[in-house]
DOFITOR-691600 format. One record per residue (C-alpha): y negated, x negated, z negated; residue in three letters; residue number from 1. Coordinates in nm, 2 decimals, padded with zeros to 4 digits. Layout:
<atoms>
ATOM       y       x       z  code  pos
ATOM       Y       X       Z   ALA  NUM
...
</atoms>
This chain:
<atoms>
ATOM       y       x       z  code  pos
ATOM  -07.11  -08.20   03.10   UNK    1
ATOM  -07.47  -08.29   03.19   UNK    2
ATOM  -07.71  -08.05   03.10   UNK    3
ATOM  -07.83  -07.82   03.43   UNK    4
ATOM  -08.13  -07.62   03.35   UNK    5
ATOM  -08.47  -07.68   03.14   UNK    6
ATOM  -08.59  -07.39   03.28   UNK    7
ATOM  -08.69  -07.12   03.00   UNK    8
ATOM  -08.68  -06.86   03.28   UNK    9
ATOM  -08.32  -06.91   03.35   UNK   10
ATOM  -08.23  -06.96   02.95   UNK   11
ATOM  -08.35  -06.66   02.92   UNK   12
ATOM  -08.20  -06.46   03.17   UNK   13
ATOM  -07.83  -06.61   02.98   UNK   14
ATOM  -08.01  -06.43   02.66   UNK   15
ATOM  -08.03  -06.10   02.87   UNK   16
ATOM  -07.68  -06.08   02.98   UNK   17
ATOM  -07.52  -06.23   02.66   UNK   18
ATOM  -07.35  -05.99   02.47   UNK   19
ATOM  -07.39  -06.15   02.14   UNK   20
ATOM  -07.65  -06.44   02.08   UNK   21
ATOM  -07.62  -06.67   01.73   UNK   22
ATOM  -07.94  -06.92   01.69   UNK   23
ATOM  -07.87  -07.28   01.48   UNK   24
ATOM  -08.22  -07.34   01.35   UNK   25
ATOM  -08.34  -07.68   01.16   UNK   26
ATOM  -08.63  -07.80   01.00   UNK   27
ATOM  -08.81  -07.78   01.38   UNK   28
ATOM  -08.91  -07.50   01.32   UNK   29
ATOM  -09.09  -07.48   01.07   UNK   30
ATOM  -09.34  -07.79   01.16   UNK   31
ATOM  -09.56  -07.57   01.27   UNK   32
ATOM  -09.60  -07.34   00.94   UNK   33
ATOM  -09.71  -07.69   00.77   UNK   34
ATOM  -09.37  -07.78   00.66   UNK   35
ATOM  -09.26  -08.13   00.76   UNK   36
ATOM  -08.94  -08.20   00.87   UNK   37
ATOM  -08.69  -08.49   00.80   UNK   38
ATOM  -08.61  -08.74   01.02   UNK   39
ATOM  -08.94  -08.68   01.26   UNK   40
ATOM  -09.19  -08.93   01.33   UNK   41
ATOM  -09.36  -08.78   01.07   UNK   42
ATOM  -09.08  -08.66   00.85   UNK   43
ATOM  -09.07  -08.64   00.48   UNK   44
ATOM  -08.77  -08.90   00.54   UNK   45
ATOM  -08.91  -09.14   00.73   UNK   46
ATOM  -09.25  -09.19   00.54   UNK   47
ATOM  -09.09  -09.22   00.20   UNK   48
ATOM  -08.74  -09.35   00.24   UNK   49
ATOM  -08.71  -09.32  -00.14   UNK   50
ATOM  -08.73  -08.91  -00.14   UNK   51
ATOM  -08.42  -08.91   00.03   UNK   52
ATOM  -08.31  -09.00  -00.35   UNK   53
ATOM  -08.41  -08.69  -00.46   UNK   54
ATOM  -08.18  -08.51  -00.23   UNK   55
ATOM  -07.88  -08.69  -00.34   UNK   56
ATOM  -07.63  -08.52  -00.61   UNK   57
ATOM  -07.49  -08.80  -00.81   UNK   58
ATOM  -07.87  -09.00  -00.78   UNK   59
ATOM  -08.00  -08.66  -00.93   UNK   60
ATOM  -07.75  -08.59  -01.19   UNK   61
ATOM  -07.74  -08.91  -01.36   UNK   62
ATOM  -08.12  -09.03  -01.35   UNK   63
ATOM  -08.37  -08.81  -01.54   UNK   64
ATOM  -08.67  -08.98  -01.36   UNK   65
ATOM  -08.57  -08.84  -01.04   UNK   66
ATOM  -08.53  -08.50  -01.17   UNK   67
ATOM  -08.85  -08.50  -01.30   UNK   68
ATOM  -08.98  -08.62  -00.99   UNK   69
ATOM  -08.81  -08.36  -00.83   UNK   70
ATOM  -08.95  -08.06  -01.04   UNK   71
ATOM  -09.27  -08.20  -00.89   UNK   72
ATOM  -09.18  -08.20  -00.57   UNK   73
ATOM  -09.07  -07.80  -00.61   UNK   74
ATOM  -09.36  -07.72  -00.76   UNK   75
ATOM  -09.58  -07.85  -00.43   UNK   76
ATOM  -09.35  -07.73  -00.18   UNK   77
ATOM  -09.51  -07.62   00.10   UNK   78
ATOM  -09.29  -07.31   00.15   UNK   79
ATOM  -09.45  -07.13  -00.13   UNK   80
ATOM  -09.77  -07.13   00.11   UNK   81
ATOM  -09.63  -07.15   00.43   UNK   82
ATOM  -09.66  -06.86   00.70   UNK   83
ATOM  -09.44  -06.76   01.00   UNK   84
ATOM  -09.53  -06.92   01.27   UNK   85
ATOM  -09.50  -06.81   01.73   UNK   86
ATOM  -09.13  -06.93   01.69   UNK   87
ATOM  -09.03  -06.75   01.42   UNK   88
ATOM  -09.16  -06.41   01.52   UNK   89
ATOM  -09.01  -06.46   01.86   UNK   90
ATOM  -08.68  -06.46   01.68   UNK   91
ATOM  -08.80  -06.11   01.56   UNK   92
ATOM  -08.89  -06.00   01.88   UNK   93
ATOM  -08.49  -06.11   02.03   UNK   94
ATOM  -08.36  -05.91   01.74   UNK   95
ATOM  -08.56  -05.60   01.78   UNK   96
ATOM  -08.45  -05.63   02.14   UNK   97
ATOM  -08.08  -05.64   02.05   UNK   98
ATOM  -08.04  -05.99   02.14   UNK   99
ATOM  -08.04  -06.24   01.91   UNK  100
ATOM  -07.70  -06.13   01.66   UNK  101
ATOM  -07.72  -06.41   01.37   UNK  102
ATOM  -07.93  -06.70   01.26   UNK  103
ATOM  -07.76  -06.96   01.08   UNK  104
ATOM  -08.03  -07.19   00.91   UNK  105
ATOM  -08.01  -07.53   00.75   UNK  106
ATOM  -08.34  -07.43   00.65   UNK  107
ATOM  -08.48  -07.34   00.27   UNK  108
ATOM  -08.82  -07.23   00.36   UNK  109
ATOM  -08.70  -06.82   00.38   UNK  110
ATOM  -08.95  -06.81   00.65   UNK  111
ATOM  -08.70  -06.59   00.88   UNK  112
ATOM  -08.70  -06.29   00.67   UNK  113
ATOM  -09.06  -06.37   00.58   UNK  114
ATOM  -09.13  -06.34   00.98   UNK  115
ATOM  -08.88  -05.96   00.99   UNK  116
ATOM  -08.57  -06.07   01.07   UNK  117
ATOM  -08.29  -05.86   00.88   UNK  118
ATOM  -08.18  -06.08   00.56   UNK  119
ATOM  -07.85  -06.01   00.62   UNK  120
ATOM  -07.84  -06.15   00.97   UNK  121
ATOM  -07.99  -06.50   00.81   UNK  122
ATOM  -07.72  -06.74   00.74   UNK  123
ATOM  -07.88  -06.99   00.51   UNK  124
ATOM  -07.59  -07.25   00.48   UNK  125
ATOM  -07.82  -07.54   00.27   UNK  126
ATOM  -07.92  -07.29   00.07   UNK  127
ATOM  -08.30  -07.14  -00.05   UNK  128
ATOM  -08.54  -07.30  -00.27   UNK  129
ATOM  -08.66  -06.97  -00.38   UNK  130
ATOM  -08.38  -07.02  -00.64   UNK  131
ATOM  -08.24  -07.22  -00.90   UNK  132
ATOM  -07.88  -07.27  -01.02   UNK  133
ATOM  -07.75  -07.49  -01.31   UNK  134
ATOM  -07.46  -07.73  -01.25   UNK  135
ATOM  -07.24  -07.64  -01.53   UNK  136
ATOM  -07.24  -07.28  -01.59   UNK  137
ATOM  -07.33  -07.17  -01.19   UNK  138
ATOM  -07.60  -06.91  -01.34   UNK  139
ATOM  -07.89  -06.82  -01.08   UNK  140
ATOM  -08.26  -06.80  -01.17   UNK  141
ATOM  -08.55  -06.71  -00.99   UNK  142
ATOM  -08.71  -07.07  -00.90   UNK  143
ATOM  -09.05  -06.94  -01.00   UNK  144
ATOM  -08.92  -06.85  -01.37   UNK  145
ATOM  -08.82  -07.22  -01.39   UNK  146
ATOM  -09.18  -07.37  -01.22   UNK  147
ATOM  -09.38  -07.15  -01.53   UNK  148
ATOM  -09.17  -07.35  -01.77   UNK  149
ATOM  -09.23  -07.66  -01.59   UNK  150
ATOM  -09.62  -07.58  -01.56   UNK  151
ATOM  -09.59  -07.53  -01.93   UNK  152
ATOM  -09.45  -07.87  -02.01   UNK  153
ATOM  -09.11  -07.89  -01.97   UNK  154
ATOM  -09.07  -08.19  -01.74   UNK  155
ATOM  -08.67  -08.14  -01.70   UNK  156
ATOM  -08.60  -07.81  -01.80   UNK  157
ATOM  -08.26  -07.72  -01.90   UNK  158
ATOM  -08.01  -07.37  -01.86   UNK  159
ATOM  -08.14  -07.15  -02.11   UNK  160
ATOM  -07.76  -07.03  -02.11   UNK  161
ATOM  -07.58  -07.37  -02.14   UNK  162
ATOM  -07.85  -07.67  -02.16   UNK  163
ATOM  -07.67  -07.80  -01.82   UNK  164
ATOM  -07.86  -07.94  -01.59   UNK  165
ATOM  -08.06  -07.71  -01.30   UNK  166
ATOM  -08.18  -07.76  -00.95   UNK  167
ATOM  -08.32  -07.58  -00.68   UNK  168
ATOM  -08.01  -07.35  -00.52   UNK  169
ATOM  -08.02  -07.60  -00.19   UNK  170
ATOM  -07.76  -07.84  -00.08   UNK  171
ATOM  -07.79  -08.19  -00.16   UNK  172
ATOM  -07.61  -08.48   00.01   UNK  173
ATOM  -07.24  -08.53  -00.19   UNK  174
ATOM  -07.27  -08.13  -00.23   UNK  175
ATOM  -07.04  -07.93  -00.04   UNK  176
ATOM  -07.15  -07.65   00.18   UNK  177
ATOM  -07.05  -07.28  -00.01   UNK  178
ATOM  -06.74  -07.24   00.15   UNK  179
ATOM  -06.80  -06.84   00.22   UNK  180
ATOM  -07.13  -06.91   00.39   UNK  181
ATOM  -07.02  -07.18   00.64   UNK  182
ATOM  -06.69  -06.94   00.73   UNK  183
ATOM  -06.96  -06.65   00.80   UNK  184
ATOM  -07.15  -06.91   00.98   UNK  185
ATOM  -06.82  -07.04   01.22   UNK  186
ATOM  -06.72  -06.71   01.21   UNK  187
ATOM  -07.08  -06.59   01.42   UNK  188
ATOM  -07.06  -06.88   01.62   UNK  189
ATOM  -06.67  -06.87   01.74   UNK  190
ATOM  -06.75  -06.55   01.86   UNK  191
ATOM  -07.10  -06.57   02.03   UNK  192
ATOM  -07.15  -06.61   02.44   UNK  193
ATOM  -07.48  -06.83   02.38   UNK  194
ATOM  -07.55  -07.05   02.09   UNK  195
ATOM  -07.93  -07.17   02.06   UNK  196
ATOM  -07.99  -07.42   01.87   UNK  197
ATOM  -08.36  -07.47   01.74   UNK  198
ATOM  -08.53  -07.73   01.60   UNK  199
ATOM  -08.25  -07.97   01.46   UNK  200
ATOM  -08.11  -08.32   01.50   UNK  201
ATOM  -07.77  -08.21   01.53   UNK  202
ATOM  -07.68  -08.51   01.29   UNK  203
ATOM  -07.60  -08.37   00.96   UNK  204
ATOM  -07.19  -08.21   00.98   UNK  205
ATOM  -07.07  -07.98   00.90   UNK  206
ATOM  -07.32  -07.76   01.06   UNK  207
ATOM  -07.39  -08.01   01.37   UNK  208
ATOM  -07.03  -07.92   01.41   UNK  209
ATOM  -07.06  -07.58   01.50   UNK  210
ATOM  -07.19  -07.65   01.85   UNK  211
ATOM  -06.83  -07.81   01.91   UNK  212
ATOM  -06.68  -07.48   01.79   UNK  213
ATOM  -06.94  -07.31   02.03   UNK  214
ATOM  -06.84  -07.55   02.33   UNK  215
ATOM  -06.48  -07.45   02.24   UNK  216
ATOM  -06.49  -07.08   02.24   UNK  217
ATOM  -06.68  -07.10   02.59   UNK  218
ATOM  -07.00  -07.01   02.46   UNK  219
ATOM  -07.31  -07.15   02.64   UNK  220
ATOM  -07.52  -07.38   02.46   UNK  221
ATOM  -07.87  -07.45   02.47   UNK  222
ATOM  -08.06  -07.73   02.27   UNK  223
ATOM  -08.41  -07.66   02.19   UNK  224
ATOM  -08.53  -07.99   02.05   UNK  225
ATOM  -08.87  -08.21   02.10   UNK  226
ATOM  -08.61  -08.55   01.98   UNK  227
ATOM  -08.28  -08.62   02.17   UNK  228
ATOM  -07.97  -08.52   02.03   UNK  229
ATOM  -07.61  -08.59   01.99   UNK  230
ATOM  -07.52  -08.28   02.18   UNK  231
ATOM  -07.75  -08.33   02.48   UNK  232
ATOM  -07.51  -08.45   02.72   UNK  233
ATOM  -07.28  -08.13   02.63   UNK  234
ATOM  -07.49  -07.88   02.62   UNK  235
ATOM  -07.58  -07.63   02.90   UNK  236
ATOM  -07.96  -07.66   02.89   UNK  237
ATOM  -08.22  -07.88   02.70   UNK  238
ATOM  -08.55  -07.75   02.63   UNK  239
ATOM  -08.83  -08.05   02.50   UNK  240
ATOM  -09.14  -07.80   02.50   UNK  241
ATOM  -09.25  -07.78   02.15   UNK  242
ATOM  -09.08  -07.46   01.98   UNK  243
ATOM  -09.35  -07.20   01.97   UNK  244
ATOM  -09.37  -07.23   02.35   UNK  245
ATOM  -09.02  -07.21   02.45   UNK  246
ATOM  -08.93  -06.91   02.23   UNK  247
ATOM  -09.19  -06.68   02.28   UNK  248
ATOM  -09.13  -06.75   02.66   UNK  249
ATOM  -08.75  -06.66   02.59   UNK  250
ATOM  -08.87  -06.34   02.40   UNK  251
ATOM  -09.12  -06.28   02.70   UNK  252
ATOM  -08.78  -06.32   03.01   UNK  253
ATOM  -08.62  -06.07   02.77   UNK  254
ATOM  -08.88  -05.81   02.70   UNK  255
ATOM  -08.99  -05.80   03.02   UNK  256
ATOM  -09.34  -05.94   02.97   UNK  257
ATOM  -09.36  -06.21   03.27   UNK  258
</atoms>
């Protein structure tokens, strides 16, 4: 399949027919609430190959230096500033207007519900870094709880409950996916019409994988994506405009507005 439309106009006119609409969004977008993405010309990846270390299970368990380096990195996340941004809030505006069904995020930032939409239509499937979680014992604490005791010293702090080790409540690489959130997250994609997918590579499975579950219940696809993608070729339109053009312009075809 090549892809036949970049039209936002006709995307979203799919939108207003669809009965059920699920968007795939990635670190995309959120570039434009100051938080960088990965693999971007000016991702976090690709100007410090090294702090792809800290996102890497067995590299964080065993070396205390790159936990420490990690609390750091928590501590100046830009999601604890960050603000909803145009795309975002058009997500709001498809879900107040009955269209948009699910989101199913690989991102941590919690910036959906921050825009409005309903928290239990979010699908966070790499989990939140609003959170905390030791390795042994499973227990969940709030991440700012943890970030005082860092402030106040504690370089590598432990589980008050079992000394194991903590990190944030996201998913590493060598960590599996929670096995209840990616069913919930096929499950709303098998059985969508359209499938957006928002700001993401498409390269990291097994959520890339979800557009091949989209493609084979029949579901249209649309890639929203400034980079090329594995999925290009497949998928029913491509959109390059940066995010916060292209999705308010959807919201705008379904409102009514143009």
């Amino acid at each position: 399949m090549t892809a036949g439309t970049s039209s936002a106009a006709e995307v979203g006119a799919w939108l207003v027919a669809a009965h059920r609409v699920t968007a795939l969004t990635g670190a995309g977008i959120s570039t434009d609430s100051g938080i960088p993405d990965f693999r971007g010309p000016n991702g976090v990846w690709t100007r410090d190959p090294e702090a792809a270390r800290l996102f890497t299970l067995d590299t964080y368990v065993a070396d205390p230096d790159v936990r420490r380096r990690a609390w750091l990195t928590r501590r100046d996340h830009p999601a604890w500033a960050a603000q909803p941004n145009a795309g975002h809030r058009a997500l709001v505006d498809l879900e107040l207007a009955g269209r948009l069904h699910t989101i199913v995020t690989q991102n941590i930032d919690g910036l959906h519900q921050r825009a409005g939409n309903d928290p239990e239509r979010v699908i966070e499937v790499h989990g939140t870094v609003f959170e905390v979680v030791c390795l042994t014992c499973d227990d969940r604490t709030p991440m700012k709880d943890v970030l005082h005791r860092v402030a106040a010293g504690e370089d590598d702090p432990a589980c008050l409950i079992c000394g194991g080790i903590l990190k944030s409540a996201t998913i590493s690489f060598g960590q599996s996916l929670d096995p209840a959130t990616l069913r919930r997250a096929v499950s709303s994609v098998a059985e969508s019409d359209v499938l957006l997918t928002i700001g993401t590579s498409l390269q990291v499975h097994p959520v890339a994988g979800l557009v091949d579950i989209a493609l084979g219940a029949g579901a249209t696809v649309v890639v929203v994506n400034a980079e090329p993608t594995p999925y290009d070729d497949e998928a029913h339109a491509v959109l390059r405009e940066p995010i916060g053009v292209v999705l308010p312009a959807l919201a705008d075809v379904v409102l009514g507005r143009v």
